[in-house]
C-alpha positions as CSV (number, residue, x, y, z in Angstrom):
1,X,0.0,0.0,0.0
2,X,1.5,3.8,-0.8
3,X,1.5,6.0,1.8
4,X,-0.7,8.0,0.4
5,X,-3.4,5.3,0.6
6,X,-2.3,4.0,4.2
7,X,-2.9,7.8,5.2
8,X,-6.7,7.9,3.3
9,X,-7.3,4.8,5.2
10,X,-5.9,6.1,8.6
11,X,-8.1,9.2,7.9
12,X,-11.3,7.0,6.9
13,X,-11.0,4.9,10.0
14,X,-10.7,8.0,12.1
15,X,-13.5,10.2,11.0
16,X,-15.5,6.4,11.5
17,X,-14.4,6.4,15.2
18,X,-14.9,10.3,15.6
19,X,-18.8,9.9,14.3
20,X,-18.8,6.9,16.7
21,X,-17.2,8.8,19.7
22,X,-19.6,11.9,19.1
23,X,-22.1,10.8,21.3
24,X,-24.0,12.2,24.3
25,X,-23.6,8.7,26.0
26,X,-19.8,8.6,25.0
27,X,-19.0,11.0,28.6
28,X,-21.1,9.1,31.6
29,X,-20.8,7.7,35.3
30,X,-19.6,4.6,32.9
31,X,-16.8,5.8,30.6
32,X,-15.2,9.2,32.4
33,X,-13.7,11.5,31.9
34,X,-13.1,15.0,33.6
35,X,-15.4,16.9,31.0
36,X,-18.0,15.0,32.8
37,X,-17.7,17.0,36.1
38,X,-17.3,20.4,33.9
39,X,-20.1,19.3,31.9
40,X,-23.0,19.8,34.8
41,X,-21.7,23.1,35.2
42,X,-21.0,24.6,31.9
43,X,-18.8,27.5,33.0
44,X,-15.2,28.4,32.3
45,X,-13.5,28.9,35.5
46,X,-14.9,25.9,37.0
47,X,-14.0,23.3,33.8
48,X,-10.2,24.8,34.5
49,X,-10.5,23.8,37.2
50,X,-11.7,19.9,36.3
51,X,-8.9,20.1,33.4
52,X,-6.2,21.4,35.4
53,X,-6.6,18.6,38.2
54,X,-7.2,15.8,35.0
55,X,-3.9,14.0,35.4
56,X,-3.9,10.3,37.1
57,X,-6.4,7.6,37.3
58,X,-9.7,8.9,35.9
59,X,-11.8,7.7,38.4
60,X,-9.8,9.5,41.2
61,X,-9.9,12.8,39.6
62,X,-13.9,12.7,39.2
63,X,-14.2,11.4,43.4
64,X,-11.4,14.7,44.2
65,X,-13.5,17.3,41.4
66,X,-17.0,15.8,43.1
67,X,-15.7,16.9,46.3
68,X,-15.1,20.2,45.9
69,X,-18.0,23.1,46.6
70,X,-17.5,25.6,43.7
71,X,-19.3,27.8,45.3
72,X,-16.3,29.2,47.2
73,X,-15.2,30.7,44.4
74,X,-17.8,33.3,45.3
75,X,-16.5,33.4,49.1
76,X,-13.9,35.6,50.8
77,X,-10.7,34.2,51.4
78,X,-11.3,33.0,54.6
79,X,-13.8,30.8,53.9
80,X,-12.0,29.2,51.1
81,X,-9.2,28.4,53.6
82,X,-11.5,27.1,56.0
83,X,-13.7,24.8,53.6
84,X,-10.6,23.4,51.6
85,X,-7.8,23.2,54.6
86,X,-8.1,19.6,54.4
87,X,-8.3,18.8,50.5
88,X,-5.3,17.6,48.6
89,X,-4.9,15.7,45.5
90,X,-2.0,13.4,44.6
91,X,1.3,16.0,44.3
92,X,-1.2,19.0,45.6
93,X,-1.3,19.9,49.2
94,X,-4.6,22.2,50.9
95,X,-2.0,25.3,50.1
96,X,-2.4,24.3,46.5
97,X,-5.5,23.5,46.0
98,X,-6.8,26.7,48.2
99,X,-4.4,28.8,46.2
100,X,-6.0,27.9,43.0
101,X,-9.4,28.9,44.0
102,X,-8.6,32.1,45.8
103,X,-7.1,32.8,42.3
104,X,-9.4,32.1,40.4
105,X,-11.8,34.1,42.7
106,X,-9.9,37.0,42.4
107,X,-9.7,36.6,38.8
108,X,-13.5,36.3,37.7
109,X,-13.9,39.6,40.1
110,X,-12.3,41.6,37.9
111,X,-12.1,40.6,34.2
112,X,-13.3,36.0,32.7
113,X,-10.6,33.6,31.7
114,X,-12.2,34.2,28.3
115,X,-11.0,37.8,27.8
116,X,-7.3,37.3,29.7
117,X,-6.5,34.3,26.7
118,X,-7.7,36.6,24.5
119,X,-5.6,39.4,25.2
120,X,-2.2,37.2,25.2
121,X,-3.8,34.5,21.9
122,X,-5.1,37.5,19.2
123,X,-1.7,38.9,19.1
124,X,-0.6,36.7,16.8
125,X,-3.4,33.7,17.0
126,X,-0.8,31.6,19.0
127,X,-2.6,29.6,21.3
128,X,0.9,29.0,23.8
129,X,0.8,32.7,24.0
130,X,-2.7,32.7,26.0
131,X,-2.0,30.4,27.7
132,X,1.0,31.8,29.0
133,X,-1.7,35.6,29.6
134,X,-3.4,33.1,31.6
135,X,-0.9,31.7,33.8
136,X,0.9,34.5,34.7
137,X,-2.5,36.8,36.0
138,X,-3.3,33.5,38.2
139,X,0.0,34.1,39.2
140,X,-0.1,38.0,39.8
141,X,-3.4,37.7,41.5
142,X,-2.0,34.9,44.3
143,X,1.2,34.7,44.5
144,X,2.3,30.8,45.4
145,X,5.3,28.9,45.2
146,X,5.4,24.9,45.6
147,X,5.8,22.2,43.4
148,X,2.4,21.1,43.4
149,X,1.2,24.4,42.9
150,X,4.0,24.9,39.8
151,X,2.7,21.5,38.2
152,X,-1.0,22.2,38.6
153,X,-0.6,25.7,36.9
154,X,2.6,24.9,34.7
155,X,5.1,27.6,34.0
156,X,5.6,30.2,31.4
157,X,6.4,28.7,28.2
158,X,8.7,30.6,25.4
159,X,9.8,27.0,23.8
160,X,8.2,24.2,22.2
161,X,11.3,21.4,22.3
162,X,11.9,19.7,25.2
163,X,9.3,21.7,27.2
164,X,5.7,19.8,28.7
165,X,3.2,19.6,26.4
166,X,0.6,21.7,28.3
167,X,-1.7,19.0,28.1
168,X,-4.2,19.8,30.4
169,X,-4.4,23.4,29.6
170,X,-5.0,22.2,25.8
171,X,-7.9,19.9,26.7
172,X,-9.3,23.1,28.8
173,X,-8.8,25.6,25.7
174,X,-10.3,22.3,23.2
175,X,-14.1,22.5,25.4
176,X,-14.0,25.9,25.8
177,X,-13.8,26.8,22.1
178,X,-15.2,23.7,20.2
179,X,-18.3,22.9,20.2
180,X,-20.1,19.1,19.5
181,X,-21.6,16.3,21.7
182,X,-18.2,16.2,23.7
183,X,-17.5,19.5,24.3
184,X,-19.0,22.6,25.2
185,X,-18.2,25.7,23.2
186,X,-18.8,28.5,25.9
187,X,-15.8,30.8,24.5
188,X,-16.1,32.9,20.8
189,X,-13.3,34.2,18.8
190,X,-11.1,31.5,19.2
191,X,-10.7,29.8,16.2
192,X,-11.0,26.1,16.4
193,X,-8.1,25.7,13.6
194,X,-5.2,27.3,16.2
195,X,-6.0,24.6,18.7
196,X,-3.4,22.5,19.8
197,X,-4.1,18.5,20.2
198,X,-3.5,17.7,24.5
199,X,-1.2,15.2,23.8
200,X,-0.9,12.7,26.6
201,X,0.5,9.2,26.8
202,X,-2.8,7.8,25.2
203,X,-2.7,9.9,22.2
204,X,1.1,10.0,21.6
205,X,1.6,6.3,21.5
206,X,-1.3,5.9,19.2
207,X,-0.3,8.7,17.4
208,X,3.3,7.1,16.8
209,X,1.6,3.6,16.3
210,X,-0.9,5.3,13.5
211,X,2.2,7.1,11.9
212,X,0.3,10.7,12.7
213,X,3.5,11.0,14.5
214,X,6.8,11.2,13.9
215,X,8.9,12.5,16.9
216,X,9.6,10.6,19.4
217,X,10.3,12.7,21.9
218,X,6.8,13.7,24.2
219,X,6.6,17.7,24.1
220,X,4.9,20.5,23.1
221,X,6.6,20.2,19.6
222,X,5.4,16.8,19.4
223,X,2.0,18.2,20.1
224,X,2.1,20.6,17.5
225,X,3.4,18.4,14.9
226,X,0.4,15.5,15.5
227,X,-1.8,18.6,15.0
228,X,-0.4,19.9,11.9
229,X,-0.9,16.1,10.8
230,X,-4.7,15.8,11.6
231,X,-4.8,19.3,9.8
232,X,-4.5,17.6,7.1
233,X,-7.7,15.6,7.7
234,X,-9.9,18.9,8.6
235,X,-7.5,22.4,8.4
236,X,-10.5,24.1,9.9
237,X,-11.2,21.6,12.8
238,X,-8.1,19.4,13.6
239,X,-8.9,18.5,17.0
240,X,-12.3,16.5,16.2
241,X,-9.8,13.8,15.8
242,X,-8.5,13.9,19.7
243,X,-11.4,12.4,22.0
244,X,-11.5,9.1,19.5
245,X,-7.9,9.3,19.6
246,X,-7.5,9.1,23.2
247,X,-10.4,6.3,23.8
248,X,-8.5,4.6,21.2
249,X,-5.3,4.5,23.1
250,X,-7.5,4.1,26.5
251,X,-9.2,1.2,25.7
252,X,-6.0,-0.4,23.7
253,X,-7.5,-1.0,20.7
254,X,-4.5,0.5,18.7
């Protein structure tokens, strides 16, 4: 077979799995995944909230994001302290996690996650550059220091080589702006064709396996070059491909 053919039928076979995959049922108490705790409330700060705690066994992030009162995020300080001084998650302490929501607080008092992207993304359309508007004003607005906190949030990033692949702040940015059965579309002027695939172990290895993917070195450049691949599939909606990407890997059927 060419590999012009063995790409068609990769394609084929994926558009068949992301028709399958688009599905109401697809996200449920039965298969999880973190969108389903952002999906009963539908609004930006919280689903950063599910994405950026979406790392680890899937059913232990949906038991720590059910146990968490997002109404604190309209609350004073001191009563975010008090209602999360004993919740921690994995490499996140109380500090952490209290940290985060204080932040976020503070953040949705005075402007939406929605309009800080924007201001660092329509620059140039670059998607790593509103991400980084985003980390550094929940930085400004709390400042915290630990190593938990640093992972949850991630760090500035002026590189795509050997830097993380943002994951979770890619899977965040792919609900916000698309909008299907899977995710939920609540932001406008982003366009879906900037978006960068939230390439995790799943999606990398299937993406290697599939020949979507070349590199084989798991960073943001590796990212960006599975995305440019599937652009070739849809230019205007790349990241379609990603959900039946990552069940694929998930459920080891590639």
């Amino acid at each position: 077979m060419s590999e012009k053919n063995s790409i068609n039928s990769i394609k084929k076979r994926l558009d068949e799995e992301v028709e399958k995959r688009n599905q109401v049922g697809e996200v449920s108490e039965d298969k999880l995944d973190p969108i389903f705790v952002a999906y009963r409330h539908k609004d930006p700060t919280i689903s950063l909230i599910c994405a950026l705690f979406a790392y680890g066994n899937v059913k232990q992030i949906v038991k720590f994001l059910d146990s968490l009162d997002f109404t604190l995020l309209k609350k004073s300080d001191d009563e975010i302290q008090e209602a999360l001084k004993d919740h921690y998650y994995r490499f996140q302490k109380a500090e952490d996690v209290i940290a985060l929501f204080i932040a976020l607080k503070r953040l949705e008092e005075k402007d939406s996650l929605e309009d800080v992207f924007k201001r660092g993304y329509l620059v140039n359309n670059n998607l790593i550059e509103g991400i980084n508007e985003l980390i550094s004003t929940i930085k400004e607005l709390y400042p915290h220091e630990s190593q938990g906190y640093n992972f949850l949030i991630s760090k500035v990033t002026t590189k795509t080589k050997g830097s993380g692949a943002l994951k979770r702040w890619m899977m965040y940015l792919r609900w916000m702006v698309r909008y299907d059965n899977i995710d939920m579309g609540l932001w406008s002027g982003v366009d879906p064709k900037d978006l960068i695939i939230p390439l995790d172990t799943h999606t990398f290895n299937v993406g290697k396996k599939l020949g979507l993917l070349k590199r084989k070195t798991y960073d943001l450049q590796a990212a960006i070059e599975l995305t440019d691949t599937l652009k070739t599939f849809d230019e205007k909606d790349p990241l379609k491909y990603d959900f039946a990407l990552y069940r694929l890997g998930q459920e080891s059927i590639v």
